[in-house]
C-alpha positions in Angstrom: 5.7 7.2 -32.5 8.7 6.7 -33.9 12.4 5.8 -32.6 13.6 9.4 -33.0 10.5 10.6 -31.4 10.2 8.3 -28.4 14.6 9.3 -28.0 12.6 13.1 -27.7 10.3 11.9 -25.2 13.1 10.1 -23.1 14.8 13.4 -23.3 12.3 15.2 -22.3 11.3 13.3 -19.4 14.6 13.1 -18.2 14.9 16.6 -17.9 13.1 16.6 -14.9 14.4 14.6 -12.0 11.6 11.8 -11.8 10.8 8.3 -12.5 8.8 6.9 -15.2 6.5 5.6 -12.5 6.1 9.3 -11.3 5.7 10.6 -14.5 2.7 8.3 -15.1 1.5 8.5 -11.9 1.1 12.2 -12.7 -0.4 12.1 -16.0 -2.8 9.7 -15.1 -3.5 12.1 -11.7 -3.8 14.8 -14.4 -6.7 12.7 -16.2 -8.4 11.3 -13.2 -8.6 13.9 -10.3 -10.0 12.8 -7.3 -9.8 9.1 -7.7 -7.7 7.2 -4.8 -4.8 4.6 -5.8 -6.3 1.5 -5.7 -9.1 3.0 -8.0 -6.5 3.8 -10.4 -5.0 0.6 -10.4 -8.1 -1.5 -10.5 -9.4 0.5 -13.2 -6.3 -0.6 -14.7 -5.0 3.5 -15.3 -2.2 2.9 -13.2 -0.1 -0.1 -14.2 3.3 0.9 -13.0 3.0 -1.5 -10.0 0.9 -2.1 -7.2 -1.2 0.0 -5.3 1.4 -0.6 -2.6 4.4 0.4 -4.9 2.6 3.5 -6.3 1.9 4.9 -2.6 5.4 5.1 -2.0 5.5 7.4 -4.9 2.4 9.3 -4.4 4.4 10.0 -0.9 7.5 10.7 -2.8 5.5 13.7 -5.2 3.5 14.6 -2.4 4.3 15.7 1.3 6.9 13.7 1.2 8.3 11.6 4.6 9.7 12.7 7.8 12.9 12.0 6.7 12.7 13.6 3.5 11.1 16.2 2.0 8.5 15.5 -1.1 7.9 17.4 -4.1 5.3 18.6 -3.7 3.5 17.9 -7.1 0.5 16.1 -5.9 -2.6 16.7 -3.1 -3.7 13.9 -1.0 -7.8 14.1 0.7 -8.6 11.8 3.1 -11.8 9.8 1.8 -15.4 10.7 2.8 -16.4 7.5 3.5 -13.1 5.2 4.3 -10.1 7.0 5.8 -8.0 4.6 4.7 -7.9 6.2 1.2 -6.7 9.2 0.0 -8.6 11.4 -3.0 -5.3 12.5 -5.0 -5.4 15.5 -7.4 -2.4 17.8 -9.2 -0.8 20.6 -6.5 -1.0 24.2 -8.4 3.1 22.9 -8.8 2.1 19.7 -10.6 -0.5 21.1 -12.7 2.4 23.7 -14.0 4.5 21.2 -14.7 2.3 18.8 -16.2 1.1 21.5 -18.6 4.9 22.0 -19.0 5.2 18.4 -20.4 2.2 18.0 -22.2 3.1 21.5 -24.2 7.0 19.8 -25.0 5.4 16.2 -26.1 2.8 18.1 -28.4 4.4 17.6 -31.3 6.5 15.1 -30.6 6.3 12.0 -33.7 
């Protein structure tokens, strides 16, 4: 990619009032649905911190927190076999949006 299209990109992203971390946390939710955090991070998919930093995120696009409201972008499912873990996967609002970005980066060089 080249300066002028990774200045695009920035713009792009920016439009949108989230993080890098959230952006990648979404993309990579976008490739991998149904796989918990600290799956994502071991399988090294998520390396935008640690699976401790990302949760607060995942809260953050998700239901959010009693105190504020989330964004409602992502889906968290308890896990089958380990309630600790959550199974996370693109809200019908996430999945519009990544579609969104992914149609705007297209032909981005």
């Amino acid at each position: 990619m080249t300066l002028k299209g990774l200045i695009k990109l920035t713009g792009i992203l920016q439009a949108q009032p989230l993080t890098i971390i959230q952006w990648q946390i979404l993309l990579v939710v976008a490739e991998n649905p149904g796989e918990t955090i600290t799956d994502l991070v071991n399988d090294g998919k998520l390396i935008c911190g640690t699976p401790s930093d990302i949760a607060v995120s995942v809260k953050r696009l998700g239901e959010g927190r009693h105190d504020r409201p989330g964004l409602g972008l992502l889906k968290k499912q308890q896990h089958e076999d380990d309630g600790r873990y959550f199974r996370l996967s693109l809200s019908p609002k996430g999945k519009k949006l990544v579609d969104k970005l992914k149609q705007q980066i297209k032909n981005v060089k």
